[in-house]
PDB file of N, CA, C and O in Angstrom:
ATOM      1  N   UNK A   1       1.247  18.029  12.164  1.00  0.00           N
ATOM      2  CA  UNK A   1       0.001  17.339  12.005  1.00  0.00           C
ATOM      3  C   UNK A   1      -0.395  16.761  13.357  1.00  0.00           C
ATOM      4  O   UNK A   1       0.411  16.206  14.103  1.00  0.00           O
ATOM      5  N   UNK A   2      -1.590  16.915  13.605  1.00  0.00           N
ATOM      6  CA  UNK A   2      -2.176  16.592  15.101  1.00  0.00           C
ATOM      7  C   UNK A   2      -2.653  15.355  14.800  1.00  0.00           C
ATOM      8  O   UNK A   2      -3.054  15.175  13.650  1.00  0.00           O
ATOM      9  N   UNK A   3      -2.709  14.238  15.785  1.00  0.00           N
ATOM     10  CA  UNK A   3      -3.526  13.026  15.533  1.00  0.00           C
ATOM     11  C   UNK A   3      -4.905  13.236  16.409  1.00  0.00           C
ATOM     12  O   UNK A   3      -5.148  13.814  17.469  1.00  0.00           O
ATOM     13  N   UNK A   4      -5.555  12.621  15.627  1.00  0.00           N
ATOM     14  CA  UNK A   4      -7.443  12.769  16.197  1.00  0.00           C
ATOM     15  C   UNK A   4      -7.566  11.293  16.783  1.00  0.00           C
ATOM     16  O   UNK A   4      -7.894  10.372  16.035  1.00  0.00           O
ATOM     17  N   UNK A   5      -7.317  11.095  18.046  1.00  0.00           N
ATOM     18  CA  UNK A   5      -7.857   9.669  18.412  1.00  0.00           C
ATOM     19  C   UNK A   5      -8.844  10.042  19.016  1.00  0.00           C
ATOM     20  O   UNK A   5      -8.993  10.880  19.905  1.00  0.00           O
ATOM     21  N   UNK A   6      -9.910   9.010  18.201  1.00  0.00           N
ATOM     22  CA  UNK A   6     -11.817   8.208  19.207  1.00  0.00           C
ATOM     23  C   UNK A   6     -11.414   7.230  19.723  1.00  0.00           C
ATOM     24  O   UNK A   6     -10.334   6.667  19.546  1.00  0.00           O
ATOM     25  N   UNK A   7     -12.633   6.842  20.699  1.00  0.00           N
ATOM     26  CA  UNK A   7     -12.303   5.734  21.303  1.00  0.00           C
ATOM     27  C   UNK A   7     -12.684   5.033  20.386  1.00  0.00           C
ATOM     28  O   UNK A   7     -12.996   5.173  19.203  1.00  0.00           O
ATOM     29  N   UNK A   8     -12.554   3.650  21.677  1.00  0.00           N
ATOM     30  CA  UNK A   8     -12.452   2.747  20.465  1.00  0.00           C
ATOM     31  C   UNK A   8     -14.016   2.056  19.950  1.00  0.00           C
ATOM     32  O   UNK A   8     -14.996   2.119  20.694  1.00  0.00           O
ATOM     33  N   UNK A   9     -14.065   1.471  18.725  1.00  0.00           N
ATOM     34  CA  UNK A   9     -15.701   0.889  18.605  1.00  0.00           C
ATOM     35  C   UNK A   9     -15.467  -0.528  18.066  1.00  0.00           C
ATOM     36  O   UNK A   9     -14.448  -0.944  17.514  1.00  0.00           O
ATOM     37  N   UNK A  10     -16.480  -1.117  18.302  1.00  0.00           N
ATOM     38  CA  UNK A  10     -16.499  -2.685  17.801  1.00  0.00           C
ATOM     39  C   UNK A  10     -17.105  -2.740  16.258  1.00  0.00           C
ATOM     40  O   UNK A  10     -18.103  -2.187  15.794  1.00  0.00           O
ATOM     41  N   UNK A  11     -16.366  -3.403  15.786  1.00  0.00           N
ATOM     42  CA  UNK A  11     -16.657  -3.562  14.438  1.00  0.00           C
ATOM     43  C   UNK A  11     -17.233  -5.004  14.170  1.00  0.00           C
ATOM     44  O   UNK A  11     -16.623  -5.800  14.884  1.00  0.00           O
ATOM     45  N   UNK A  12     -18.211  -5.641  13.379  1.00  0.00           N
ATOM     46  CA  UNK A  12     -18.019  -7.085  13.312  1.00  0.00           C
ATOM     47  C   UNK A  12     -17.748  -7.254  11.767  1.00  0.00           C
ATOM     48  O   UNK A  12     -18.245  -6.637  10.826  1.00  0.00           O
ATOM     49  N   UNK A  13     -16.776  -8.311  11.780  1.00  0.00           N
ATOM     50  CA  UNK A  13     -16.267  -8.864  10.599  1.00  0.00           C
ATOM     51  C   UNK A  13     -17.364  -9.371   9.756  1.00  0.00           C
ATOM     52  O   UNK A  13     -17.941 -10.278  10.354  1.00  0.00           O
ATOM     53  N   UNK A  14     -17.982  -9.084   8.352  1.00  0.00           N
ATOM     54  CA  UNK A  14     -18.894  -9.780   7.870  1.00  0.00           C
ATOM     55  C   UNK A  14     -18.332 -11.535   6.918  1.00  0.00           C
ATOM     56  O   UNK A  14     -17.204 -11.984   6.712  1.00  0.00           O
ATOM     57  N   UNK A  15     -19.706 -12.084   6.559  1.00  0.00           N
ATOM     58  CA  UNK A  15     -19.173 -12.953   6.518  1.00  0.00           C
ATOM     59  C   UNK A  15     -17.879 -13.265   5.285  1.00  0.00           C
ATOM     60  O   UNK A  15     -17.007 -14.133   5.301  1.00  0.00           O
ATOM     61  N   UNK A  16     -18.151 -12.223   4.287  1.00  0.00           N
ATOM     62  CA  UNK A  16     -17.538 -12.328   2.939  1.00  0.00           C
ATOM     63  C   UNK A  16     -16.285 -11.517   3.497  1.00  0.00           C
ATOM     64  O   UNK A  16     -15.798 -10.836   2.594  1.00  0.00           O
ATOM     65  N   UNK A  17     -15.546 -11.369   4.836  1.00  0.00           N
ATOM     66  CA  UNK A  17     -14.088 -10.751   5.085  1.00  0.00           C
ATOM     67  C   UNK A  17     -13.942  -9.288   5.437  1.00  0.00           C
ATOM     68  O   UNK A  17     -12.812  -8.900   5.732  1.00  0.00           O
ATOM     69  N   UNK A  18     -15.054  -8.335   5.444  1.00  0.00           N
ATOM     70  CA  UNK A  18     -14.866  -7.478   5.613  1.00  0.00           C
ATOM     71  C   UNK A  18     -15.604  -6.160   6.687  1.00  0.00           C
ATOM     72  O   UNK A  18     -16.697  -6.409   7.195  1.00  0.00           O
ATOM     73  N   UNK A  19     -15.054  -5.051   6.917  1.00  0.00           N
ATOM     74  CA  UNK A  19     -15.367  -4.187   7.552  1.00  0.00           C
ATOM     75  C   UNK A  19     -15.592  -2.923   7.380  1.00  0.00           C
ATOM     76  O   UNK A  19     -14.702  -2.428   6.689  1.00  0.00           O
ATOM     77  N   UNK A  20     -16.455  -2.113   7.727  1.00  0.00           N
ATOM     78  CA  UNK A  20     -16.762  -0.867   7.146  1.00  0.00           C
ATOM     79  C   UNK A  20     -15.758   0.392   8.057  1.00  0.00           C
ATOM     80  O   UNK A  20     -15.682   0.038   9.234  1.00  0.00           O
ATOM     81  N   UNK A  21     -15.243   1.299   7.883  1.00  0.00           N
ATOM     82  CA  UNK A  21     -14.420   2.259   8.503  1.00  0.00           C
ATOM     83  C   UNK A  21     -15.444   3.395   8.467  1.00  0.00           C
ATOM     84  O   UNK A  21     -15.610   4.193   9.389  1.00  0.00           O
ATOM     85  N   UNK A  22     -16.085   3.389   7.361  1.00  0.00           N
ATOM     86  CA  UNK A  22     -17.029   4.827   7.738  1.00  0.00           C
ATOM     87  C   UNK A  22     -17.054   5.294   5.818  1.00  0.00           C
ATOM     88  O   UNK A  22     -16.255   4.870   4.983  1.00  0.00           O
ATOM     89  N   UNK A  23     -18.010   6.083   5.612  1.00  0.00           N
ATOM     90  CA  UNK A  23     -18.169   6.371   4.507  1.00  0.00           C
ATOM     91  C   UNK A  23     -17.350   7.723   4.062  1.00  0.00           C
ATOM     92  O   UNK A  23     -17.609   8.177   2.948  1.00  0.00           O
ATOM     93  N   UNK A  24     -16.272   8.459   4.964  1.00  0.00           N
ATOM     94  CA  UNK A  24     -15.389   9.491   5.080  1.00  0.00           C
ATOM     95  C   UNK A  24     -14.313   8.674   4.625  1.00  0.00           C
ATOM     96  O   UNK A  24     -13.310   9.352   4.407  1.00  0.00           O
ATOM     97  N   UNK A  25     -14.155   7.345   4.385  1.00  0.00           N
ATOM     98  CA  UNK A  25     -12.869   6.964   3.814  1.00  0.00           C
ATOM     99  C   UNK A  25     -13.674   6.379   2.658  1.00  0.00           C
ATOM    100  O   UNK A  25     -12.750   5.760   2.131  1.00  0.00           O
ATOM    101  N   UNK A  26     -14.530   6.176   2.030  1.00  0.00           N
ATOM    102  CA  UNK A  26     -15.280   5.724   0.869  1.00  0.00           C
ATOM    103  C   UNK A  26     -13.804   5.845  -0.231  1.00  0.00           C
ATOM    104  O   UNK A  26     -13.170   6.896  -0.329  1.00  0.00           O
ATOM    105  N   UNK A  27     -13.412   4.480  -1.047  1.00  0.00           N
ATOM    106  CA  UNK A  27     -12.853   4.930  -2.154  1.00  0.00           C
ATOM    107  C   UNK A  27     -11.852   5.158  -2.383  1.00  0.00           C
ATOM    108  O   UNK A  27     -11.274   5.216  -3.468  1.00  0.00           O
ATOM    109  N   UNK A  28     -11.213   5.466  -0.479  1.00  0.00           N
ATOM    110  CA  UNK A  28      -9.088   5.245  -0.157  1.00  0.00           C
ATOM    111  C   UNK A  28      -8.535   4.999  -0.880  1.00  0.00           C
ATOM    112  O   UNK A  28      -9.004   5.109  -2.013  1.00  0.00           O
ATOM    113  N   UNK A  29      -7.335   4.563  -0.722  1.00  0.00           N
ATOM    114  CA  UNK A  29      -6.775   3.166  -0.275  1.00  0.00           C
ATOM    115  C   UNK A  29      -6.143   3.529   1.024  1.00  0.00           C
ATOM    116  O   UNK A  29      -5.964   4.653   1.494  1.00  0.00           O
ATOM    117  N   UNK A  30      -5.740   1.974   1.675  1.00  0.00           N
ATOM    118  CA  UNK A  30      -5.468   2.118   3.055  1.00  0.00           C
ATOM    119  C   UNK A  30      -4.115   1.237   2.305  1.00  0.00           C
ATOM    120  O   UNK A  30      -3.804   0.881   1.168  1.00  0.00           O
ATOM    121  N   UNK A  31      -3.615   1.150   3.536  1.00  0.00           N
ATOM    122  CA  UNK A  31      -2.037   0.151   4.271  1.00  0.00           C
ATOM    123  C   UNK A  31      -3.092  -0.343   5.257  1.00  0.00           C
ATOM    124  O   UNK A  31      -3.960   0.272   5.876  1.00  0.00           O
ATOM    125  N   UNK A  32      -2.716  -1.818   5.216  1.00  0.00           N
ATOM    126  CA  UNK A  32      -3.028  -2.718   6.046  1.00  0.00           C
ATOM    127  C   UNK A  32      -2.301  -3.793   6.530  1.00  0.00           C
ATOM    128  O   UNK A  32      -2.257  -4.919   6.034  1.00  0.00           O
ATOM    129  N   UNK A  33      -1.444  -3.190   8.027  1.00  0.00           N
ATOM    130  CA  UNK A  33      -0.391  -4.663   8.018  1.00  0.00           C
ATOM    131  C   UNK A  33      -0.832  -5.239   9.628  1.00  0.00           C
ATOM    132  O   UNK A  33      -1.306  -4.691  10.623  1.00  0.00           O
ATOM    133  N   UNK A  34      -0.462  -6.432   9.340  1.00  0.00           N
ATOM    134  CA  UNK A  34      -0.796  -7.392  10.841  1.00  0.00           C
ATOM    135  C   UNK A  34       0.568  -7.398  11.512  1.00  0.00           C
ATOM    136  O   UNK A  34       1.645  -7.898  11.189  1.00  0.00           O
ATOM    137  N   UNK A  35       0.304  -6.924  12.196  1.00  0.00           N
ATOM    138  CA  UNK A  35       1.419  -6.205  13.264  1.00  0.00           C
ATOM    139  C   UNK A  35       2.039  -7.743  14.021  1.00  0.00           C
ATOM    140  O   UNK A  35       3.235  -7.974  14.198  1.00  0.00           O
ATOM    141  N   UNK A  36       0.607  -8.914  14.487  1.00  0.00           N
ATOM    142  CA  UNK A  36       0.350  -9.682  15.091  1.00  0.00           C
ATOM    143  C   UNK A  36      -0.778 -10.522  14.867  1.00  0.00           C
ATOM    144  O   UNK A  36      -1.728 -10.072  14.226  1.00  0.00           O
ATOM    145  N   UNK A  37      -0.800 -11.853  15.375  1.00  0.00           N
ATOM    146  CA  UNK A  37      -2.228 -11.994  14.905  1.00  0.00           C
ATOM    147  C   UNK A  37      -3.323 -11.479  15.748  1.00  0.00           C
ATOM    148  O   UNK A  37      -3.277 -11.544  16.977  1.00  0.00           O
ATOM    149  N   UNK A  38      -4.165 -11.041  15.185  1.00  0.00           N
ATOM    150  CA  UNK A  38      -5.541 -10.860  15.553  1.00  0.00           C
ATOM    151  C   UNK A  38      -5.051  -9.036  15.603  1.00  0.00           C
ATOM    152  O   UNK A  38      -5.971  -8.257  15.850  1.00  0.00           O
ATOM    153  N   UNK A  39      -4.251  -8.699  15.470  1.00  0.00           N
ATOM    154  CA  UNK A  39      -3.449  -6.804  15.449  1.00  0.00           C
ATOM    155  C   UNK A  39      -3.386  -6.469  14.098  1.00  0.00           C
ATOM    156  O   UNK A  39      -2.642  -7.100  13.349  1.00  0.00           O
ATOM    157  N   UNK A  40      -4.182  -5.413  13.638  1.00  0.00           N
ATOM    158  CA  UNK A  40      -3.825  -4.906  12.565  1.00  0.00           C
ATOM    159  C   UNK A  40      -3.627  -3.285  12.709  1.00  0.00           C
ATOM    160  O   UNK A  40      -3.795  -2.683  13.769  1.00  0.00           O
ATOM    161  N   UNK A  41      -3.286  -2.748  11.613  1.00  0.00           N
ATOM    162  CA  UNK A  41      -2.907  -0.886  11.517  1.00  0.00           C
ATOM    163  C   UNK A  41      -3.407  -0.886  10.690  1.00  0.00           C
ATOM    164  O   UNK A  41      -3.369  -1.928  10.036  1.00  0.00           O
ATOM    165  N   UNK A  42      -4.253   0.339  10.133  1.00  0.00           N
ATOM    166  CA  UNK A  42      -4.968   0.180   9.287  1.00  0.00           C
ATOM    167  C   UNK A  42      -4.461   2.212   8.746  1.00  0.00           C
ATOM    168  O   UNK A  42      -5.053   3.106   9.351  1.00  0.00           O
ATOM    169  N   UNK A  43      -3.667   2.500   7.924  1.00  0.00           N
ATOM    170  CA  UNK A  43      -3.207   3.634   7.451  1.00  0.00           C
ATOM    171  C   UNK A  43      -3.717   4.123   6.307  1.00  0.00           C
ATOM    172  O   UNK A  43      -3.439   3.375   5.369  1.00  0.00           O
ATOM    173  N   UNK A  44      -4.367   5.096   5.978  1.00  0.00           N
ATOM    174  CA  UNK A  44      -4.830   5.643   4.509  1.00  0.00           C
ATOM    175  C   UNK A  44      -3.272   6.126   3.597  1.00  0.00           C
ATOM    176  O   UNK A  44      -2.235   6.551   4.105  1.00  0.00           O
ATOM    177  N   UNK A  45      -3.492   5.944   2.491  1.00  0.00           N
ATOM    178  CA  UNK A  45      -2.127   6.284   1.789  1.00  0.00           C
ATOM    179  C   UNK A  45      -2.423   6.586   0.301  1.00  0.00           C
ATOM    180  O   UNK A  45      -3.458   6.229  -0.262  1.00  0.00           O
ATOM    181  N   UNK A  46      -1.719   7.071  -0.109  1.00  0.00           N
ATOM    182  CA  UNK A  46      -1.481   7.404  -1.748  1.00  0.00           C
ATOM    183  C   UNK A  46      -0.763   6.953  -2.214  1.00  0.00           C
ATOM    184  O   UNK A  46       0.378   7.290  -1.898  1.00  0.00           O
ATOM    185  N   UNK A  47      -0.889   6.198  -2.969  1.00  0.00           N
ATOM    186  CA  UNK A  47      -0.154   5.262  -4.208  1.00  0.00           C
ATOM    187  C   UNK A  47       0.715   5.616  -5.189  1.00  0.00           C
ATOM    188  O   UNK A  47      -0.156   6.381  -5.603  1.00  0.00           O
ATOM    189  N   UNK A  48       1.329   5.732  -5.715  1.00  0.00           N
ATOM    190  CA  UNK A  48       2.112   6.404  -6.925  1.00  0.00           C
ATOM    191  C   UNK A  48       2.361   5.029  -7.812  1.00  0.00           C
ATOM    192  O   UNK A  48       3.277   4.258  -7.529  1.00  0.00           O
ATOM    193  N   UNK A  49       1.587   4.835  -8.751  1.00  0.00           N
ATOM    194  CA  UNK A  49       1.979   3.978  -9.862  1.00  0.00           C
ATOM    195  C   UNK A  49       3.791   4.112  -9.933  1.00  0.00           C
ATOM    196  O   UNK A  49       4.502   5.088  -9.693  1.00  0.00           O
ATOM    197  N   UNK A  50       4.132   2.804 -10.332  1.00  0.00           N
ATOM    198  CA  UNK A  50       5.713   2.547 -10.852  1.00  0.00           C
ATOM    199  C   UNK A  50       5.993   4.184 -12.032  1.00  0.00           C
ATOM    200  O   UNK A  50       6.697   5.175 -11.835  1.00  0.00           O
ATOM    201  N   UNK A  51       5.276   3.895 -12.959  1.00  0.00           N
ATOM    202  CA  UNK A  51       5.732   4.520 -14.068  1.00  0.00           C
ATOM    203  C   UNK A  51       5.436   6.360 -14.253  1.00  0.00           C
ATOM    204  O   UNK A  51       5.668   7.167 -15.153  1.00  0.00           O
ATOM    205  N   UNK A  52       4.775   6.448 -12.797  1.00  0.00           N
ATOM    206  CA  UNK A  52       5.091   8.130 -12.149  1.00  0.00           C
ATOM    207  C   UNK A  52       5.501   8.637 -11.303  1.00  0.00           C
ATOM    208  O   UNK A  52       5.302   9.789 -10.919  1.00  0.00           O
ATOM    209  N   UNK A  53       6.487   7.407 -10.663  1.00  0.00           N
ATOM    210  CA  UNK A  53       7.308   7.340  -9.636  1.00  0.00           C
ATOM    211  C   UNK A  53       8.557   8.531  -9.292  1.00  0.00           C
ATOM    212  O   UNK A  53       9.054   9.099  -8.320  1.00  0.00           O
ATOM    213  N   UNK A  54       8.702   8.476 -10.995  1.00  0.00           N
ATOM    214  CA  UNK A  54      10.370   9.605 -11.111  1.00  0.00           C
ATOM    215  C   UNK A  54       9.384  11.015 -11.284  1.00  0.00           C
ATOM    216  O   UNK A  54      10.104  12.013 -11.265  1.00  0.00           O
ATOM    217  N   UNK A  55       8.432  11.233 -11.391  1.00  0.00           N
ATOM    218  CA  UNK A  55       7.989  12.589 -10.983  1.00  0.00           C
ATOM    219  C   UNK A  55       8.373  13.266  -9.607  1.00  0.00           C
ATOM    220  O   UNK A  55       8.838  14.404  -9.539  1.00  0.00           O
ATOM    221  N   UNK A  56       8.099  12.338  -8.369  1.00  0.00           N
ATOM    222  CA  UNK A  56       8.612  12.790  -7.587  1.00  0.00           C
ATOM    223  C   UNK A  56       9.726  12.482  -6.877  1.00  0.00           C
ATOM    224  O   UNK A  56       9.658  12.385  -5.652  1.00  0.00           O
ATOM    225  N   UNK A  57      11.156  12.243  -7.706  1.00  0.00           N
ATOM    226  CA  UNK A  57      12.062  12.443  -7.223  1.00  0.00           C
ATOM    227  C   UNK A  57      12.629  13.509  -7.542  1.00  0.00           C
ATOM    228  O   UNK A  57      12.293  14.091  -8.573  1.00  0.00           O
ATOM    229  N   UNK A  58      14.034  14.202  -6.374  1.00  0.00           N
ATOM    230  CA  UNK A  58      14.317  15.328  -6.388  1.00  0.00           C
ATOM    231  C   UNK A  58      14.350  16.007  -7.799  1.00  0.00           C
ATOM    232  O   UNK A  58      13.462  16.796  -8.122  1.00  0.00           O
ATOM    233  N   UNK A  59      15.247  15.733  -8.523  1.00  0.00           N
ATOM    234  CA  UNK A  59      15.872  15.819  -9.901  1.00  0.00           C
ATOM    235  C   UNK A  59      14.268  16.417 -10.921  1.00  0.00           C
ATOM    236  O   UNK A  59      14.198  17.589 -11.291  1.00  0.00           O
ATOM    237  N   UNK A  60      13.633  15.844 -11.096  1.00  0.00           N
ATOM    238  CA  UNK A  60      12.858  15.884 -11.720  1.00  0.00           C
ATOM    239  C   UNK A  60      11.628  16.647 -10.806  1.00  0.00           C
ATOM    240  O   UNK A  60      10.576  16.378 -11.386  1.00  0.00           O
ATOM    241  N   UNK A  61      11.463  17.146 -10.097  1.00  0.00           N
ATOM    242  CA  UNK A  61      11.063  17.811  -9.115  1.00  0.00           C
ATOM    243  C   UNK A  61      11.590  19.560  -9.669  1.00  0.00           C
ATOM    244  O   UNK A  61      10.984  20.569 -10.031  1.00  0.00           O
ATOM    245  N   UNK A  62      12.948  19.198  -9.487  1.00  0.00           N
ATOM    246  CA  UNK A  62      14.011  20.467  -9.255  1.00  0.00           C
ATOM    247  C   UNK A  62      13.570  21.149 -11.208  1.00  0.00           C
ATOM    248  O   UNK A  62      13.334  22.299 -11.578  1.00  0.00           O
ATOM    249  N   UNK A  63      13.620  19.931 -11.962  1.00  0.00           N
ATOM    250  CA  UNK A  63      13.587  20.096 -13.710  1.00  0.00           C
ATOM    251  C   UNK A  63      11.652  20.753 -13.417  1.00  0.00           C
ATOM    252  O   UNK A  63      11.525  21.970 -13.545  1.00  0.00           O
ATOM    253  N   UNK A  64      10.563  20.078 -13.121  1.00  0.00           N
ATOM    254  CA  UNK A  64       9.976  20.674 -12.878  1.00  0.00           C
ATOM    255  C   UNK A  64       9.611  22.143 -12.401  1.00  0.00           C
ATOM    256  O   UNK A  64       8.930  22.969 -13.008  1.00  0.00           O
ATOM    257  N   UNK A  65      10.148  22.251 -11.326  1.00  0.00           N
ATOM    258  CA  UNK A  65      10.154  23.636 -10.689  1.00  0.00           C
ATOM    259  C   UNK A  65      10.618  24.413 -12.223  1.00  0.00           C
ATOM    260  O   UNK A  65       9.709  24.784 -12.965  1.00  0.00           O
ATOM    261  N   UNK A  66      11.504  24.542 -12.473  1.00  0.00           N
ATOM    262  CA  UNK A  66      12.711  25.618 -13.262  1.00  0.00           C
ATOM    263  C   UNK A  66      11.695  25.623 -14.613  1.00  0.00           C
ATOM    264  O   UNK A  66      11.630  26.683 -15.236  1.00  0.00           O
ATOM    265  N   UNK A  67      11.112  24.776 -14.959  1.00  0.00           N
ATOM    266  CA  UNK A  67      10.074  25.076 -16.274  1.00  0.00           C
ATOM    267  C   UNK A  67       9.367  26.088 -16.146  1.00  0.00           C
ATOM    268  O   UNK A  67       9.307  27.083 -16.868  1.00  0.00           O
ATOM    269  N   UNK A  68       8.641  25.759 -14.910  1.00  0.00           N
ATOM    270  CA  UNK A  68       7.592  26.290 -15.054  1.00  0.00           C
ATOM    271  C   UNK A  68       7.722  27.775 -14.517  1.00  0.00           C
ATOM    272  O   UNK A  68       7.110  28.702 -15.047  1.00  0.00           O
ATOM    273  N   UNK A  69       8.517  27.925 -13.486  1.00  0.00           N
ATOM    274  CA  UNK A  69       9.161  29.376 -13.377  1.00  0.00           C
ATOM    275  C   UNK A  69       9.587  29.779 -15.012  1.00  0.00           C
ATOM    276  O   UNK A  69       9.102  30.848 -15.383  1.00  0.00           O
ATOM    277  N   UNK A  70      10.279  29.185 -15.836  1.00  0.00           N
ATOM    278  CA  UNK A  70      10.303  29.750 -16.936  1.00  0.00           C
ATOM    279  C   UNK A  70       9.099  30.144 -17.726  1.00  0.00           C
ATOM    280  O   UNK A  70       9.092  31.035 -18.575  1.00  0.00           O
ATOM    281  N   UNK A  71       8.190  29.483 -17.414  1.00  0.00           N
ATOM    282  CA  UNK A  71       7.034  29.713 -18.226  1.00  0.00           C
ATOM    283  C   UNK A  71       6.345  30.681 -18.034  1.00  0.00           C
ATOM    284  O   UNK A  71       5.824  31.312 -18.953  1.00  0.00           O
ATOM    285  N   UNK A  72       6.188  31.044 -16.464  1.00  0.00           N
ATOM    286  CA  UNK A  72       6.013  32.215 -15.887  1.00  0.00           C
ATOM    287  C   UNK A  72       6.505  33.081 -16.088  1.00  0.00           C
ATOM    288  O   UNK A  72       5.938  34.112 -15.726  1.00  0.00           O
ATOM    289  N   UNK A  73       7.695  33.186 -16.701  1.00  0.00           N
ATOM    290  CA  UNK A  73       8.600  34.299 -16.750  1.00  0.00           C
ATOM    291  C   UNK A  73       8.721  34.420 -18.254  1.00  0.00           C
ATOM    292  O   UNK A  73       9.380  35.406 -18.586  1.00  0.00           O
ATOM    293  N   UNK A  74       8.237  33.642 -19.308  1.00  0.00           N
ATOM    294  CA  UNK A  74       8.171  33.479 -20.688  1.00  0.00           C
ATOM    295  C   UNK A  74       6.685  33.334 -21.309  1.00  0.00           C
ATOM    296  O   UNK A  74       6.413  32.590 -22.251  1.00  0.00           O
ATOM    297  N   UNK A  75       5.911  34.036 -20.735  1.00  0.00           N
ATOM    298  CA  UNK A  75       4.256  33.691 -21.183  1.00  0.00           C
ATOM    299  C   UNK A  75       4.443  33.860 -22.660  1.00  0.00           C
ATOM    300  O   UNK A  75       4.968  34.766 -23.306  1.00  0.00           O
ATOM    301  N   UNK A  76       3.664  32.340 -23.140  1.00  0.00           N
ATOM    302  CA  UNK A  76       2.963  31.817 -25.206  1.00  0.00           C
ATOM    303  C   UNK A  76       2.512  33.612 -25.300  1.00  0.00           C
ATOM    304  O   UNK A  76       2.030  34.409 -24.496  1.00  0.00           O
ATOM    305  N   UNK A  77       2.909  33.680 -26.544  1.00  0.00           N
ATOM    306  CA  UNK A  77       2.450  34.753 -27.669  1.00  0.00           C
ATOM    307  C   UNK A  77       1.716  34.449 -28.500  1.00  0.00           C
ATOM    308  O   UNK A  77       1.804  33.229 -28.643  1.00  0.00           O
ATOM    309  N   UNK A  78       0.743  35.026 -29.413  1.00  0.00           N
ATOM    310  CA  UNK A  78       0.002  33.975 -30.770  1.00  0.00           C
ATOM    311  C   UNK A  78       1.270  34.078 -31.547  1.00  0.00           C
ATOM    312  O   UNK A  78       1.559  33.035 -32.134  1.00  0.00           O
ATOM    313  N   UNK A  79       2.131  35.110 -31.706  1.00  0.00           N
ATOM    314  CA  UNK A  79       3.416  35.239 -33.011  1.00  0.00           C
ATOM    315  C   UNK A  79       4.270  33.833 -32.321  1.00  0.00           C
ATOM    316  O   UNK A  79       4.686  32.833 -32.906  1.00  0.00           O
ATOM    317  N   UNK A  80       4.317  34.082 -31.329  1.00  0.00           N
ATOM    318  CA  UNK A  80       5.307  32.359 -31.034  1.00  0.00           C
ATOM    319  C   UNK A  80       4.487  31.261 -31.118  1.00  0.00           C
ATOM    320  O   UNK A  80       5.093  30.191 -31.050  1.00  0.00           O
ATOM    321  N   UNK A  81       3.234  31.191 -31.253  1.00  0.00           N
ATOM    322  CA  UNK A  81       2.349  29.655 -31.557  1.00  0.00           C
ATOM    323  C   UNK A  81       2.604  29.959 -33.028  1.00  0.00           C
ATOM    324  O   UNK A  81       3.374  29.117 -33.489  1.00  0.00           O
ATOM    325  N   UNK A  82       2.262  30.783 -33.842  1.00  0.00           N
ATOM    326  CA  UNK A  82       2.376  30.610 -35.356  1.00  0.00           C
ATOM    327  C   UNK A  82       3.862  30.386 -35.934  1.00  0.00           C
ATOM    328  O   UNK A  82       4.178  29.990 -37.056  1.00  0.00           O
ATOM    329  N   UNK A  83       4.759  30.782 -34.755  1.00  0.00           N
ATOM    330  CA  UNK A  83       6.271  30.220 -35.059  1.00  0.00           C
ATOM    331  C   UNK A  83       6.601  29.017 -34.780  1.00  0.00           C
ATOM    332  O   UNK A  83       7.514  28.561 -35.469  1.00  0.00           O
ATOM    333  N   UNK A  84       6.006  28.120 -33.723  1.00  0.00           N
ATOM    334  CA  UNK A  84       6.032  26.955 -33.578  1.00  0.00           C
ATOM    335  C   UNK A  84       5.368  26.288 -34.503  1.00  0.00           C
ATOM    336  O   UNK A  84       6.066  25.714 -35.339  1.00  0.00           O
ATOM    337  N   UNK A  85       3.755  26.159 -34.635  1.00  0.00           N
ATOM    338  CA  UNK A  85       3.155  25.643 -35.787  1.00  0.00           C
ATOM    339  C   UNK A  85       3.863  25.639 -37.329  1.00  0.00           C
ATOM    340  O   UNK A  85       3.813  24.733 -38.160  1.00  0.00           O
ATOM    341  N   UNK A  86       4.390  26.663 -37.411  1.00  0.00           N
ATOM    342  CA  UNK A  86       5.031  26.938 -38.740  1.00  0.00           C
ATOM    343  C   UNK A  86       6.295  25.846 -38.943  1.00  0.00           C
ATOM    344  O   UNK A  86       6.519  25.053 -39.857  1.00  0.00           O
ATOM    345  N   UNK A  87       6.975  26.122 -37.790  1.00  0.00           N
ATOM    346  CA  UNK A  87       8.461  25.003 -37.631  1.00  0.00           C
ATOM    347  C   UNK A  87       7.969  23.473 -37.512  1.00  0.00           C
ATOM    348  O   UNK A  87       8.675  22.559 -37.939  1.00  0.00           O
ATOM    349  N   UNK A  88       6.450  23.199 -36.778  1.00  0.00           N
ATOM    350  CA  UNK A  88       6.351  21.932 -36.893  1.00  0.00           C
ATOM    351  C   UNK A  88       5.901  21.332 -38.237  1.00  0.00           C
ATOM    352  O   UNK A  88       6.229  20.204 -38.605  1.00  0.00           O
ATOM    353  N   UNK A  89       5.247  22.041 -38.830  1.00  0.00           N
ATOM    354  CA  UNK A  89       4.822  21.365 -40.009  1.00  0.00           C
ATOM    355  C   UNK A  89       5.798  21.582 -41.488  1.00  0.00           C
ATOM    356  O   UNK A  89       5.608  21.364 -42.685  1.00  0.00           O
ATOM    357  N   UNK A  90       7.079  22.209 -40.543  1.00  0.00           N
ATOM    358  CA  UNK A  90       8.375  22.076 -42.005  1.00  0.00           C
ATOM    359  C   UNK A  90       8.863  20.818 -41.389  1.00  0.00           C
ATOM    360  O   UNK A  90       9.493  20.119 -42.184  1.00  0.00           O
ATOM    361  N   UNK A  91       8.750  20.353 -40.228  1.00  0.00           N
ATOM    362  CA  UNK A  91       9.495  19.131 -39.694  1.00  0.00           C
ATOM    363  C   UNK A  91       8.638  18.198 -39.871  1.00  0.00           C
ATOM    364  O   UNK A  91       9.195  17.250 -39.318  1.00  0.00           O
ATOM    365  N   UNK A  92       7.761  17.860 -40.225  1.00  0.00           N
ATOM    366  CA  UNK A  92       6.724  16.592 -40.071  1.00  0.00           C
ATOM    367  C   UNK A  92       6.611  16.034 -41.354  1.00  0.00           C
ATOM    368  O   UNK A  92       5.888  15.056 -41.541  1.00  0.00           O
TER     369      UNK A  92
END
């Protein structure tokens, strides 16, 4: 990945705290840490909620992968949906 540095531009702080980056980041989210005072970094990032966190760890990654290669390699039939449907509604 190449980094794109512009120079630099003046921004002014409005009065309600804030600053515009440009309408190409409309809607982010950023990382914003104060390095120092009056120094900030300002990083775009992707979030992963807590509770879809274990999606991307290896394990479940690896359980991922192997499904869906199976699935690929096992394409739905209508005779296997009417065998499933059939088995779910003796179980329900």
């Amino acid at each position: 990945m190449q980094a794109i540095m512009s120079a630099p531009t003046v921004k002014v702080i409005g009065a309600n705290g804030q600053i515009s980056l440009g309408k190409q980041f409309a809607g982010r989210q950023v990382l914003v840490e104060e390095q120092e005072t009056g120094v900030w970094l300002i990083r775009t990032a992707t979030v992963i909620p807590d509770n879809e966190r274990w999606l991307h760890e290896a394990q479940a990654s690896s359980d991922l992968d192997r499904a869906v290669n199976w699935s690929i390699q096992n394409p739905a039939s209508e005779s296997q949906a009417d065998t499933v449907l059939a088995d779910a509604d003796g179980k329900a």
